[in-house]
C-alpha positions in Angstrom: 7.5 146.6 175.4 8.7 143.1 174.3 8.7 143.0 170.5 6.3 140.5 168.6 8.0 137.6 166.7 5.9 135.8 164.4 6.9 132.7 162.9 7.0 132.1 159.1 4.0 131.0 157.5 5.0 128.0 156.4 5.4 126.5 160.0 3.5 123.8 161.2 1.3 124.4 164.1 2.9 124.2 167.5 6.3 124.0 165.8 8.8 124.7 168.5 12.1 127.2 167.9 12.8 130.1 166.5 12.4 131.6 163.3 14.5 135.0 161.4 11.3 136.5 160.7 12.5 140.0 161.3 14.8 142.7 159.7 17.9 144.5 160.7 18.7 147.6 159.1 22.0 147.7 157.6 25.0 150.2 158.7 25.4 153.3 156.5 29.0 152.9 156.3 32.6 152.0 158.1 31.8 148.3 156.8 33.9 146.2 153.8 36.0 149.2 152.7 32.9 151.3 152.7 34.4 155.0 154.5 32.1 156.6 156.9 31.4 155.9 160.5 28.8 153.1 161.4 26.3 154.0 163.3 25.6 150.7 164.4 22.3 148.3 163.8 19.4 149.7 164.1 16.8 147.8 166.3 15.2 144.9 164.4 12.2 145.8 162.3 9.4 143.3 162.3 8.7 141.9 158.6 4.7 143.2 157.7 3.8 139.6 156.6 2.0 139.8 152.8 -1.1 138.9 152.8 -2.4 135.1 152.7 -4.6 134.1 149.6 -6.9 131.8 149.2 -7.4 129.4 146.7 -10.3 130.8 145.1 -7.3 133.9 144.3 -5.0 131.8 143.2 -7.4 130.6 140.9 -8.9 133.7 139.8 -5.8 135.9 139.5 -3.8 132.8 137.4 -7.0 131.9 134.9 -6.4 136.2 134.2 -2.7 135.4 133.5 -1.5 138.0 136.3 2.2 136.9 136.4 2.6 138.0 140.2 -0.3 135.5 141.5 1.2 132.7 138.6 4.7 132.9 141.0 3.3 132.8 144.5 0.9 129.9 142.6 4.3 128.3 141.7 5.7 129.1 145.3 2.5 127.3 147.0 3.3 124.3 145.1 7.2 124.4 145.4 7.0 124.2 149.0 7.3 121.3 151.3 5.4 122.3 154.2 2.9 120.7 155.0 0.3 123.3 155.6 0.7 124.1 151.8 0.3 120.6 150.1 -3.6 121.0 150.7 -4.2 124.3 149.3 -2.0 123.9 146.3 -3.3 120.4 144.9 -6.7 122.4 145.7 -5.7 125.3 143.7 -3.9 122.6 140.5 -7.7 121.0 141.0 -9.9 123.7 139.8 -7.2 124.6 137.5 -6.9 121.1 135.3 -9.7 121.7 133.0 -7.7 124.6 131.5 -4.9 122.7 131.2 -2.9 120.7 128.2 -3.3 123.3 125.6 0.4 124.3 125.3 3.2 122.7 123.3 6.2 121.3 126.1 9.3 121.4 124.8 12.3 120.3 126.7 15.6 121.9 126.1 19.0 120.3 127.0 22.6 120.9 125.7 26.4 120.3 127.0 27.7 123.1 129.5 29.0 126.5 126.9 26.2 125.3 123.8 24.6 128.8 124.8 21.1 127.1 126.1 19.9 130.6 128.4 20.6 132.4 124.9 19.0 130.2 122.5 15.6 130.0 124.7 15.8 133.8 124.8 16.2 134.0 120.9 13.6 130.8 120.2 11.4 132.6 122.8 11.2 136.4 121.2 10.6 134.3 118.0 7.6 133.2 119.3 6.4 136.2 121.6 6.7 138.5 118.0 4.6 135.8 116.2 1.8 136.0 118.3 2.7 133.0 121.3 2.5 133.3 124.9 5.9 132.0 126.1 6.4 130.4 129.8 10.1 129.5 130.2 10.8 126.6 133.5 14.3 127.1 134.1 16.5 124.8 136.1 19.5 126.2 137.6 21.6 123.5 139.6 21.5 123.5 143.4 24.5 123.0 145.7 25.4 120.1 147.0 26.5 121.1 150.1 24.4 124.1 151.1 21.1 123.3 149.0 21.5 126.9 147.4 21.0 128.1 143.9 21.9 131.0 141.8 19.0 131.4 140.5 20.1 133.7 137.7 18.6 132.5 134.2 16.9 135.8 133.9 20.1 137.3 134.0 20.8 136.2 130.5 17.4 136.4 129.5 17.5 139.9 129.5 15.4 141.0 126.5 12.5 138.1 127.1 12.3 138.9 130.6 11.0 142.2 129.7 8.3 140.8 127.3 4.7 141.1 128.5 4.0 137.8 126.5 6.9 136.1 128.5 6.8 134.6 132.1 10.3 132.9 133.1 10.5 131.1 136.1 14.3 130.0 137.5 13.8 127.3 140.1 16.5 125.3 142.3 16.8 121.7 141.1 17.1 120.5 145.0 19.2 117.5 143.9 16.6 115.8 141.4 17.6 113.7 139.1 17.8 115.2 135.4 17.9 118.7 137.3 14.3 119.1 137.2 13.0 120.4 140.1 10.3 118.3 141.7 7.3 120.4 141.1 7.9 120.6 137.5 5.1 119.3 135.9 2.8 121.4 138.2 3.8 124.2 137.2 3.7 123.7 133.6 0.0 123.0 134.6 -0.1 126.4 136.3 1.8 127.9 133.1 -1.0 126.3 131.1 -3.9 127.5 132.7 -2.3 131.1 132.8 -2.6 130.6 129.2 1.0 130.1 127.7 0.8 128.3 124.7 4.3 127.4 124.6 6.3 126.1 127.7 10.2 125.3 127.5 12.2 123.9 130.4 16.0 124.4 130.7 17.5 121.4 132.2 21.3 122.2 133.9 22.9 120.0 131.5 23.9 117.0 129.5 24.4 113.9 132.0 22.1 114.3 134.5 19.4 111.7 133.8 17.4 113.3 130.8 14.8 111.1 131.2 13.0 113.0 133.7 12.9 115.7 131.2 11.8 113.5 127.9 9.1 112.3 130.8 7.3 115.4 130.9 7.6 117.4 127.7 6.0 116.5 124.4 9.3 117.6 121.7 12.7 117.2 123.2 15.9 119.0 122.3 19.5 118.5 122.3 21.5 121.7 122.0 25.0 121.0 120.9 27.9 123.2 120.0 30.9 122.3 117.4 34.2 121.4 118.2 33.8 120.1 121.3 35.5 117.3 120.5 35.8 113.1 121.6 35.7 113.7 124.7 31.2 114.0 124.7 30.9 111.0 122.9 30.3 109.0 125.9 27.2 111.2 126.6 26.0 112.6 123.5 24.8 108.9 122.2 22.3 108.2 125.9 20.9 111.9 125.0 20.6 111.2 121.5 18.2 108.7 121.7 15.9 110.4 123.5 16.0 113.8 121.3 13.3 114.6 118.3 15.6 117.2 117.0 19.3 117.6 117.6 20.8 121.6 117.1 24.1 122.7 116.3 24.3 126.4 118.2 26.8 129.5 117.5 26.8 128.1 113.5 27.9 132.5 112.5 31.1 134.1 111.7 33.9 132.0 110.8 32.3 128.8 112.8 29.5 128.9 110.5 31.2 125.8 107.9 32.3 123.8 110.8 28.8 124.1 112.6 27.4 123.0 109.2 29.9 119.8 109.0 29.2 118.7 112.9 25.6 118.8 111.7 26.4 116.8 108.5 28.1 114.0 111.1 25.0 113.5 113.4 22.4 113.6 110.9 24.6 110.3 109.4 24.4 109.3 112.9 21.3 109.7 113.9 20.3 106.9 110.6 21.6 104.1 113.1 19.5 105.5 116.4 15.7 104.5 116.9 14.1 107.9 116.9 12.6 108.3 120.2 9.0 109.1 118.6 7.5 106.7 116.8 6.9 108.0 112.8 9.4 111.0 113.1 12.7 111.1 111.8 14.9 113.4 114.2 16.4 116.3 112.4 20.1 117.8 112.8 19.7 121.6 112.1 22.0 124.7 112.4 21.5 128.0 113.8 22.2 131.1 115.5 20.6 132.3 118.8 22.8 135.4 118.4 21.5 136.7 115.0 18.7 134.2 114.9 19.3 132.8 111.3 17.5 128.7 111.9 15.4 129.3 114.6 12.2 129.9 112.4 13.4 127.0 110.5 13.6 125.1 113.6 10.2 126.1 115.0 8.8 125.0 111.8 10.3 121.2 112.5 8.3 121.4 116.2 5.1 122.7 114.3 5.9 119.8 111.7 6.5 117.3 115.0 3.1 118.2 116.3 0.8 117.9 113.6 2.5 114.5 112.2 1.8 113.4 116.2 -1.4 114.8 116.3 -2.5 113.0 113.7 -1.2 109.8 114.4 -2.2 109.9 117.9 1.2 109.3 119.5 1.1 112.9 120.8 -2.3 112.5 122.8 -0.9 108.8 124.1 2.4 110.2 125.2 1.0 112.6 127.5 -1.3 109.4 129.0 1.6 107.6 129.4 3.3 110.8 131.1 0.8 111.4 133.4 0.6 108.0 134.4 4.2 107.9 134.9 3.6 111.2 137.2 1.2 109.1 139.6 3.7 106.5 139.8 7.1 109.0 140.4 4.3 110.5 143.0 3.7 107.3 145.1 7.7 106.4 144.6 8.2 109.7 146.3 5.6 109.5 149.0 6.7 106.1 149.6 10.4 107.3 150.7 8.9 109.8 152.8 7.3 107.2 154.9 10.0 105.3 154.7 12.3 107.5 156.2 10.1 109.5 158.4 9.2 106.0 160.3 9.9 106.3 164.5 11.4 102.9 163.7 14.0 103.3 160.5 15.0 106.7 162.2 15.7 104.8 165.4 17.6 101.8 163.6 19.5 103.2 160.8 21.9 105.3 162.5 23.0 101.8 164.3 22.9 100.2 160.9 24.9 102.9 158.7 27.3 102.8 161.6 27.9 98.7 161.5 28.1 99.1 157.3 30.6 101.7 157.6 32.6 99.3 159.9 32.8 96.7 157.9 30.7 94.6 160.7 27.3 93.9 158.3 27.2 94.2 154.6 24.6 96.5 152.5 22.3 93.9 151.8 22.0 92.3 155.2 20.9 96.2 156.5 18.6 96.7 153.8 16.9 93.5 154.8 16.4 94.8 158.3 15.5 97.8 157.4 12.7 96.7 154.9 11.7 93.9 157.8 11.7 96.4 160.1 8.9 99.2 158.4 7.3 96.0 157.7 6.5 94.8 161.4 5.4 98.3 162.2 2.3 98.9 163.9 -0.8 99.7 161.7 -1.0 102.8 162.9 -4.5 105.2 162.1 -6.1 101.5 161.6 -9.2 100.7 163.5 
């Protein structure tokens, strides 16, 4: 009897090919060192496919905060199949009106400043005082095989336990700022699950932080001491944009030098325009291994979001943010079309090939291109 192979549910329709939808059990032995004799594979198993939900469960199981439904919500709107994009900005619709009652808080730092620790310490600060904590994690993806790691929770040992915690790793895909695309809808989902506080790791200092300081309402720079000259060039670009700038691992014997490196940005912050109107970015000290500044720190975001509050540049930053989302949106959609044109897929190989040659310079193929998707037919025009 020939054995069934379903496709995976994200495939379109009609899609032609064939997908690794099924499951070979593994040798018991004679493999990679292992001793024993193998057996051999054992004839493929079919995958029992988990069962679809609709959006009415999506919505029901994240407006009851059940973490399991929150991740396959956060899945739905991660992926790029098309078949999904309906149901998820279905599911984010029904969804909006409990949305925006969190604190965002975007957390970046040079590579070693201990950023997976200090969200894990900042994190069971909050959990033990009563917060639900959602933590967005970024982990970098590969530039050659699209692959991520993936293992934030990893270090987060301790919070990933906690019932009041829901961490999320996602890959960045290659975004600028290495947030990953669907960022700012799953905060939303975060939100409605009822997280009062959401944090997202970024992979690092360098990557376009403005993506980050675009979507979060307090924005942190994690820093480390004696890292020496050679940050400079990217600690000013990132300073600007931060409303509170944190000198980690400031215990032991580096406790006096974390305090001095936090004596020389606070005198240099004085010559930066803070990046929120009416507050005047701190430089603060502490520990994420035996905690000492992290209440002191949360105190400076509770401090940031009252003086905001009531000044009204909290409520019209996140207008300006989610009008800056509609407008990343229709960027995005627009080099979709772009690319996925009969026409520019037809021409550019031809056009790529005469630039690499040294035959027709950059501009002259940008201008066919462009004159090109512009002489297209109108099509799904009556």
């Amino acid at each position: 009897m020939k054995k069934e192979r379903r496709k995976p549910d994200w495939a379109e329709p009609g899609l032609p090919g064939t997908f690794a939808s099924s499951v070979v059990k593994g040798v018991e032995g004679g493999h990679d060192g292992v001793p024993g004799s193998s057996s051999g594979p054992a004839p493929d198993t079919p995958v029992s496919r988990r069962r679809g939900l609709t959006a009415d469960d999506y919505v029901r199981g994240v407006r009851e905060g059940d973490r399991t439904i929150l991740a396959r919500a956060i899945t739905l709107i991660e992926s790029n199949a098309l078949s999904h994009a309906a149901l998820a900005q279905e599911v984010l619709t029904e969804l909006l009106p409990l949305t925006g009652n969190s604190v965002r808080i975007g957390i970046t730092g040079v590579p070693g400043a201990g950023k997976s620790t200090f969200i894990e310490a900042i994190g069971l600060h909050l959990t033990h005082s009563g917060h639900r904590v959602a933590v967005l994690a970024v982990d970098p993806s590969s530039s050659l095989t699209r692959g991520s790691v993936l293992g934030d929770k990893t270090r987060m040992e301790k919070l990933a336990r906690d019932s009041h915690c829901f961490i999320r790793p996602s890959p960045s895909g290659g975004t600028l700022g290495g947030v990953a695309r669907k960022t700012r809808e799953s905060m939303l989902l975060c939100e409605a699950a009822g997280y009062d506080v959401v944090i997202v790791e970024t992979v690092g200092v360098g990557q376009s932080e403005i993506t980050v300081r675009s979507m979060v309402d307090f924005f942190l720079l994690l820093l480390l001491t004696g890292a020496g000259d050679e940050l400079q060039g990217i600690k000013k670009g990132v300073m600007e944009l931060a409303d509170a700038v944190v000198i980690n691992k400031a215990d032991g014997e580096n406790k006096l030098r974390a305090e001095a490196t936090r004596a020389e940005f606070a005198h240099a912050l004085h010559f930066l325009t803070p990046p929120t109107q009416g507050w005047t970015t701190p430089a603060l000290t502490c520990s994420a291994i035996t905690g000492e500044g992290i209440a002191r720190l949360w105190e400076s975001v509770i401090a940031f979001c009252d003086q905001t509050r009531t000044s009204g540049v909290f409520l019209d930053r996140r207008r300006a943010q989610m009008l800056e989302w509609v407008h990343s949106m229709v960027d995005e959609h627009l080099h979709t079309l772009f690319y996925a044109d009969p026409a520019i897929v037809e021409l550019l190989p031809r056009l790529e090939h005469e630039v690499t040659q040294g035959t027709l310079t950059a501009a002259s193929a940008v201008r066919k291109l462009i004159s090109t998707f512009e002489q297209r037919p109108q099509r799904n025009q009556k």
